[in-house]
VOGU-3710 file (C-alpha; in Angstrom, 3 decimals, decimal comma):
1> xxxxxxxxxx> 0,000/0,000/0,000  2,799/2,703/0,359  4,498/1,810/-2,469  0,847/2,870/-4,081  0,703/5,720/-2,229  4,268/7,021/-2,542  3,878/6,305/-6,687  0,821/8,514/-6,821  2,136/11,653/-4,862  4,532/11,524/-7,113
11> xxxxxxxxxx> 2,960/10,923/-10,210  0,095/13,311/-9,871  1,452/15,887/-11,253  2,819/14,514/-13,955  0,634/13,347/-16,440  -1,569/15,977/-18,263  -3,432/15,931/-21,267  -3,377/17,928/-24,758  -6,371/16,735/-26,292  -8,989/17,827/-23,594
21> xxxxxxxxxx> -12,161/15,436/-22,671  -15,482/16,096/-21,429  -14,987/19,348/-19,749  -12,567/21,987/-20,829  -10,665/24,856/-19,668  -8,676/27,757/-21,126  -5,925/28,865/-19,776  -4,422/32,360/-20,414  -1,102/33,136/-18,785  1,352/34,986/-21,339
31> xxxxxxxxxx> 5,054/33,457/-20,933  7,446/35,910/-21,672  9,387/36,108/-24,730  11,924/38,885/-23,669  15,591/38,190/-23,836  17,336/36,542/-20,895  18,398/38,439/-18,176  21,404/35,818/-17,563  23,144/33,725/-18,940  22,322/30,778/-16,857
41> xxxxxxxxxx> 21,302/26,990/-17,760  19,186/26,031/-16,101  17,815/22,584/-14,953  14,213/22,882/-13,499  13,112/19,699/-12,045  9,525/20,015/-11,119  6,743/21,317/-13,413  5,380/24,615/-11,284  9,350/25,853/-10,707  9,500/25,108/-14,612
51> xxxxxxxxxx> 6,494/27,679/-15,668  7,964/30,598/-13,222  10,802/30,418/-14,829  9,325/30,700/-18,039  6,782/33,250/-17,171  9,221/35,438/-15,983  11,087/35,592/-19,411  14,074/32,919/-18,811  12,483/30,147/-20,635  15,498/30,279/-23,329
61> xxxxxxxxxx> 18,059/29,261/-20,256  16,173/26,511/-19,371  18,258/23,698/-20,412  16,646/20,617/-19,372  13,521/20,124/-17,311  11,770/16,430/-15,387  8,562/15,076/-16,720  6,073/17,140/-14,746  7,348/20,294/-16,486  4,591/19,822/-19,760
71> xxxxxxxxxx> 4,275/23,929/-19,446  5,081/25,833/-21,618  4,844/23,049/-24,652  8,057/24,511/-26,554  9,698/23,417/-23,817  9,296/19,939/-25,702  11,673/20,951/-28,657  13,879/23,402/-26,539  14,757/21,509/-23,502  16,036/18,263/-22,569
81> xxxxxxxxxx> 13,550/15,504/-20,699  15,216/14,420/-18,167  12,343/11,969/-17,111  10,838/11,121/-14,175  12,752/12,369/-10,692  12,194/8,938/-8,913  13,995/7,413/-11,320  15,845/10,380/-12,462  20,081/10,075/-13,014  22,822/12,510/-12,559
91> xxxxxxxxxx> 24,710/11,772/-15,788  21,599/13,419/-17,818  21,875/16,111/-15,726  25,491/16,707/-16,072  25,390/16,159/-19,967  23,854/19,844/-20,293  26,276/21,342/-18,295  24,232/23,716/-16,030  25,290/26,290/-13,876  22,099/26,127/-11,945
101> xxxxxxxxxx> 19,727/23,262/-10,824  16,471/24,682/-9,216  13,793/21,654/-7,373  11,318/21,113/-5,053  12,538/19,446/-1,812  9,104/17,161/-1,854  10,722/15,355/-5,172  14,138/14,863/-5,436  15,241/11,887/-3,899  18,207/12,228/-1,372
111> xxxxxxxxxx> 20,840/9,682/-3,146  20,368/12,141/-6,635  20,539/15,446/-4,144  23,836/14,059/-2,776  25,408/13,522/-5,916  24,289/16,645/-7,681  25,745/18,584/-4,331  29,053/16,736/-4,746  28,827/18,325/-8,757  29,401/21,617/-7,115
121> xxxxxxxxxx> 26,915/23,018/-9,951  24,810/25,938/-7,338  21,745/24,372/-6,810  18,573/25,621/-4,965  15,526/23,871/-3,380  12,428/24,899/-2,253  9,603/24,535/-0,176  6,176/23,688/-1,969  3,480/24,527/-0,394  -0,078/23,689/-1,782
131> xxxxxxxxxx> -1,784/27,438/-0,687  -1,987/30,797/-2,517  0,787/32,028/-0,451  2,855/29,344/-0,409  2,522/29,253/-4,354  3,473/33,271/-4,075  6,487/32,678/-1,694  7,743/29,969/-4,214  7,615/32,619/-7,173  9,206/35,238/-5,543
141> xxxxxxxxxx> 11,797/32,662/-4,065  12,734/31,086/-7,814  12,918/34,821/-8,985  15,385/35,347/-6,690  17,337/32,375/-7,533  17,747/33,287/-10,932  18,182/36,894/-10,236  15,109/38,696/-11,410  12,827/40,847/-9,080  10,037/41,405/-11,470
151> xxxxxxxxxx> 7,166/38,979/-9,851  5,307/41,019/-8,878  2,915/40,688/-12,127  2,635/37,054/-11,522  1,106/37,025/-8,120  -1,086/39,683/-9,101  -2,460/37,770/-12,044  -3,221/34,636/-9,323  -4,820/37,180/-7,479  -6,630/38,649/-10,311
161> xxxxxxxxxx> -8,310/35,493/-11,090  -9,312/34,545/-7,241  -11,220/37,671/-6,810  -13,604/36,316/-9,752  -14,422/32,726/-8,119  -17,920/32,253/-7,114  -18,948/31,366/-3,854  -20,764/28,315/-3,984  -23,504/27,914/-1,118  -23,722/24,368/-0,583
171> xxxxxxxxxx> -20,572/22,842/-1,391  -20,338/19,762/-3,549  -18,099/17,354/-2,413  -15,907/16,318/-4,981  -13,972/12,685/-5,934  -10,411/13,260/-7,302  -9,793/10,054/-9,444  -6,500/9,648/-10,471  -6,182/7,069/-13,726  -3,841/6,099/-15,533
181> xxxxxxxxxx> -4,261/2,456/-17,547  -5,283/-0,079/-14,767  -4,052/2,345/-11,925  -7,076/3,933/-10,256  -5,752/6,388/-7,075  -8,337/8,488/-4,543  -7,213/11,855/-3,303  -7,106/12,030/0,078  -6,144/15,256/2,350  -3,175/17,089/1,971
191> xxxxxxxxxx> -2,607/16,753/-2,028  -2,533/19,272/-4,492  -6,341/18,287/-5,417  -7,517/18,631/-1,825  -6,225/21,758/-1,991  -7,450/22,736/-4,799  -10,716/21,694/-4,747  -10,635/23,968/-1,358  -10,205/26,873/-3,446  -12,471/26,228/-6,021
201> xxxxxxxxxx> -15,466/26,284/-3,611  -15,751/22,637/-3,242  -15,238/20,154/-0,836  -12,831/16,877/-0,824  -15,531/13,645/-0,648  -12,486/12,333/1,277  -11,151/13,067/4,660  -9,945/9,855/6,674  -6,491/9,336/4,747  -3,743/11,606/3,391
211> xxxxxxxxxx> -2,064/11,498/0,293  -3,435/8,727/-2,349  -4,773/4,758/-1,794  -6,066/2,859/-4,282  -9,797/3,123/-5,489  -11,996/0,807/-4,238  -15,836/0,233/-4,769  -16,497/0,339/-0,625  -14,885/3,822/-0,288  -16,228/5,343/-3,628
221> xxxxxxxxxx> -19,402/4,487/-2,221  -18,529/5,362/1,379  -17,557/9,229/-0,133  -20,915/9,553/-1,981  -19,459/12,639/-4,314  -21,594/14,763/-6,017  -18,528/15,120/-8,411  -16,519/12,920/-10,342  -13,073/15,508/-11,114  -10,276/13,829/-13,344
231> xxxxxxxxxx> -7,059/15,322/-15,206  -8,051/14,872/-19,131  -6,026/12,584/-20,054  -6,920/10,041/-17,051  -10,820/10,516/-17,564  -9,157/9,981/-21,879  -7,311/6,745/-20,432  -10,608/5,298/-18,313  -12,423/5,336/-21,348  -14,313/8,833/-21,189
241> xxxxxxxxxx> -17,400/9,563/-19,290  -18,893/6,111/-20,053  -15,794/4,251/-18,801  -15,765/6,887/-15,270  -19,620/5,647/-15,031  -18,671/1,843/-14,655  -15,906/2,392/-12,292  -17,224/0,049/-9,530  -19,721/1,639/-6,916  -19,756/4,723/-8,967
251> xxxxxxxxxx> -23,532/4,224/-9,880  -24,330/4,063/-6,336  -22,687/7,603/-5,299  -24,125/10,948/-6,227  -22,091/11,917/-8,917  -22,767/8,541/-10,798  -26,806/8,546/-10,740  -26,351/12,530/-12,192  -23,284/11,636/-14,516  -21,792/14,648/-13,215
261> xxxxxxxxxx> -17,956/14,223/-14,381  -15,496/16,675/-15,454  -11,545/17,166/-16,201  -9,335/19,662/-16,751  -5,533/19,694/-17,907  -3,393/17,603/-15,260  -0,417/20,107/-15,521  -2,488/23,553/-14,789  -4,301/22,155/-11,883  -1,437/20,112/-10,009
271> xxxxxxxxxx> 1,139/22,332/-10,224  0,567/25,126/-7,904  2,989/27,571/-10,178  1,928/31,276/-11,575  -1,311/29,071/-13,347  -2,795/28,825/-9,843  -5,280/31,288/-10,344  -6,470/30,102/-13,413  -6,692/26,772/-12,037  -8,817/27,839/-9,207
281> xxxxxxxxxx> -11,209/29,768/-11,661  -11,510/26,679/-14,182  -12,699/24,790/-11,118  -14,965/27,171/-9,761  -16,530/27,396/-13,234  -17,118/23,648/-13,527  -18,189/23,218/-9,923  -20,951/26,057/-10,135  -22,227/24,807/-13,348  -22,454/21,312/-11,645
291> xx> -24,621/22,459/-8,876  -27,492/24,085/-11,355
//
C-alpha cells in the first residue's frame, strides 16, 4: 500500500493531457518572450518551478527540465527531458552542463541530491506549499534564484483570477480520481487536489487518509461525491465519461446517478505555479455549473 501511495504523490502531477475530454478549460497566462536576463542553464526539475521560470522571461536558459514540467509546450523541442525524478540520473543532468539546478525538496530523492551537491553546480531547493501564499512565496523565491525581481505581475495575475471565483452555497463534495491504464488512485487530504478543490469552492468527498490509496468500490461508495473531477487525459485513459460511469460503486454515489464528471488539464491544476489562479477559476466554473 505505500508503495501505491508514494507512486501517486509523485505521479500526480505529472501526467496531463493535450487533447482535452469532457470538460474543458482555457488557460491564459502569457510566458514571456523577452531576452534573458542571464546567462544561466538552467535545470528545473519540477513542473510549477519550470512555468515561473518561463513566465518570468528565462524560458530560453532553461536547459533541461523532469517530466512534470509539460508547461510551456516549446519546452518539448527546446529543452532536454530528463524523465521522471524517482527514477531520475545525474549523468543526464550533467550532460547539459548547467550552472544552476532549481527543485522542489518534496521530489528529489536524497541519493540524486547528494550527488548533484558533490557536482558543485549551485543548486537551490524549495519549499512547496499547496496554498496561494505558499505558491506566491515559491515565485518570488525562484525569482530570486535566478536573479530577477520582477514577480510582482505574476502574483497579481493569481490574485486577479481569485477575486472572480464564485462562492458556492452548498458545497459539492468532490472525488479526485486519479487514472492512468489499470491504476485507479483516490485523493485524500493534503494533495494538491484537496487543496485545490478547497479553493475552487468545493469540498474533498475524502477526509480519513492523506495522500493517495487505491480506489476501491467500498470507499467510492462510502464518499458519496456529487462530483466525479479527473485530469483529461486520465478521464481519456478510463475510457471517457462512459468508462468513469462503470468504475465500480460509482452508480451508487451521487455523482454517478447525475453523470456529473469533469476534467481539466493535469499540468495547470497540479502544479501550484503562476497558473494557480487560473486553475482555481476553471474549477470554480465547472463546480458552479455542476450544482445548477
Amino acid at each position: 500500500m505505500k508503495k501505491f501511495i508514494l507512486a501517486a504523490s509523485v505521479l500526480v502531477a505529472v501526467y496531463s493531457c493535450k487533447k482535452e475530454t469532457g470538460a474543458k478549460t482555457e488557460t491564459t497566462t502569457e510566458v514571456s518572450s523577452e531576452t534573458p536576463k542571464s546567462n544561466n542553464k538552467i535545470v528545473t526539475l519540477n513542473g510549477g518551478i519550470t512555468e515561473i521560470v518561463a513566465a518570468l522571461g528565462h524560458e530560453k536558459e532553461i536547459a533541461a527540465t523532469d517530466v512534470t514540467s509539460t508547461y510551456p509546450e516549446s519546452l518539448k523541442t527546446t529543452a532536454k527531458n530528463l524523465g521522471h525524478m524517482r527514477s531520475m540520473t545525474i549523468e543526464p543532468i550533467m550532460s547539459v552542463n548547467p550552472t544552476l539546478i532549481l527543485a522542489s525538496d518534496k521530489d528529489i530523492n536524497p541519493e540524486l541530491m547528494g550527488k548533484i551537491k558533490a557536482s558543485g553546480i549551485k543548486t537551490e531547493t524549495f519549499k512547496q506549499e499547496f496554498t496561494v501564499d505558499g505558491t506566491k512565496k515559491l515565485i518570488a523565491d525562484v525569482a530570486k534564484a535566478i536573479g530577477n525581481t520582477d514577480y510582482q505581475k505574476l502574483t497579481d495575475k493569481i490574485d486577479a483570477d481569485l477575486k472572480q471565483v464564485q462562492p458556492i452555497a452548498k458545497k459539492p463534495k468532490v472525488l479526485f480520481i486519479y487514472a492512468r491504464g489499470n491504476m485507479m488512485m483516490v485523493s485524500g487530504t493534503k494533495t494538491p487536489m484537496d487543496a485545490l478543490i478547497g479553493l475552487a469552492g468545493g469540498q474533498n468527498a475524502v477526509t480519513d487518509f492523506e495522500d493517495f490509496k487505491p480506489l476501491t468500490p467500498e470507499a467510492v461508495v462510502k464518499a458519496n461525491p456529487d462530483v466525479l473531477f479527473f485530469f483529461s487525459s486520465g478521464l481519456e485513459s478510463a475510457g471517457g465519461n462512459e468508462g468513469a460511469l462503470k468504475m465500480p460503486g460509482v452508480s451508487q454515489t451521487n455523482a454517478g446517478k447525475n453523470k456529473n464528471i469533469i476534467a481539466m488539464d493535469g499540468g495547470l491544476v497540479s502544479g501550484f505555479g503562476p497558473r494557480l489562479g487560473e486553475a482555481v477559476l476553471g474549477l470554480n466554473k465547472l463546480l458552479v455549473e455542476s450544482t445548477k
